[in-house]
C-alpha positions as CSV (number, residue, x, y, z in Angstrom):
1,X,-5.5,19.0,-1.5
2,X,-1.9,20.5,-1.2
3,X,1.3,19.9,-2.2
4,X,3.7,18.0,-0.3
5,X,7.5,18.2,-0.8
6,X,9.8,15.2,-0.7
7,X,13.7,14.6,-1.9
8,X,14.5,14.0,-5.4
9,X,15.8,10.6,-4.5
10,X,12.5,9.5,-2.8
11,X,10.5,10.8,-5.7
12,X,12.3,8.7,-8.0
13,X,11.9,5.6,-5.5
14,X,8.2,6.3,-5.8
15,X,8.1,6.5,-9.7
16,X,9.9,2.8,-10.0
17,X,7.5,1.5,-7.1
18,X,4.4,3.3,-9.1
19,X,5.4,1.2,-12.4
20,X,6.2,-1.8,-10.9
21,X,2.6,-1.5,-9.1
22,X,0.7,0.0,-11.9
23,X,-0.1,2.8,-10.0
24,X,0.8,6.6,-10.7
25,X,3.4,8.3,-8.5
26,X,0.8,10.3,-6.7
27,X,-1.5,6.7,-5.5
28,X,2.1,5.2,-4.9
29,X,2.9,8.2,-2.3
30,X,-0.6,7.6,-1.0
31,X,-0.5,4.1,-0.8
32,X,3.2,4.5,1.3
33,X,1.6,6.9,3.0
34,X,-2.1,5.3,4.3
35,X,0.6,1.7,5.2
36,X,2.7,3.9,7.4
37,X,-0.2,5.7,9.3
38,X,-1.7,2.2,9.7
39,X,1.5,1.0,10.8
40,X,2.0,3.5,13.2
41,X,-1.0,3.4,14.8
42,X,-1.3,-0.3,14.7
43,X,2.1,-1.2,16.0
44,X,1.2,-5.5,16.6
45,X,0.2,-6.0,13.3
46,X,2.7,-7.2,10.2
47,X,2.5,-5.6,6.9
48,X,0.3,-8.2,5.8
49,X,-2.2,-7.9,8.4
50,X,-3.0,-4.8,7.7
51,X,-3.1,-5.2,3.9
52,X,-5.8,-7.9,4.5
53,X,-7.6,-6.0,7.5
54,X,-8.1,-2.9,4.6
55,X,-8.8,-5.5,1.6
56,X,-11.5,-6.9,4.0
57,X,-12.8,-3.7,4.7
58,X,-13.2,-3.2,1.1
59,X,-14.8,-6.4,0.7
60,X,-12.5,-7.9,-1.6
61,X,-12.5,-11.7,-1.0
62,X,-9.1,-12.6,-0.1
63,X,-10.4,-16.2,0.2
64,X,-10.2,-16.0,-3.5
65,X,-6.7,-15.3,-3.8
66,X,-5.6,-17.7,-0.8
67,X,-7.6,-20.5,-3.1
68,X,-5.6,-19.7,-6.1
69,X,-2.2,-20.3,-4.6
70,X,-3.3,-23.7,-2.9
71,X,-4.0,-24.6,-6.5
């Protein structure tokens, strides 16, 4: 583990996006973190894809969710 340094402004961004998320500031940075690696790495796939590529990795049934909003 280390310690990584960031602005003041982007820390703050992070604590709003960590309560809106219910998440603490340090699994927000993560979070913004693991996307952007994806993102770079996967540079054809949408924001979404790879949110449901990782949700299906962790076996979370997104079929579930895309059943709620049909009802």
């Amino acid at each position: 583990m280390g310690i990584v340094k960031i602005s003041d402004e982007l820390h703050e961004e992070i604590r709003k996006a960590s309560s809106t998320m219910v998440r603490s500031i340090n699994a927000q940075a993560e979070f913004w973190i693991k996307v952007g690696m994806l993102a770079e790495t996967n540079p054809g796939m949408s924001y979404q894809q790879i949110l449901k590529r990782e949700l299906e990795r962790a076996d979370v049934r997104t079929s579930l969710l895309q059943e709620e909003i049909a009802d």
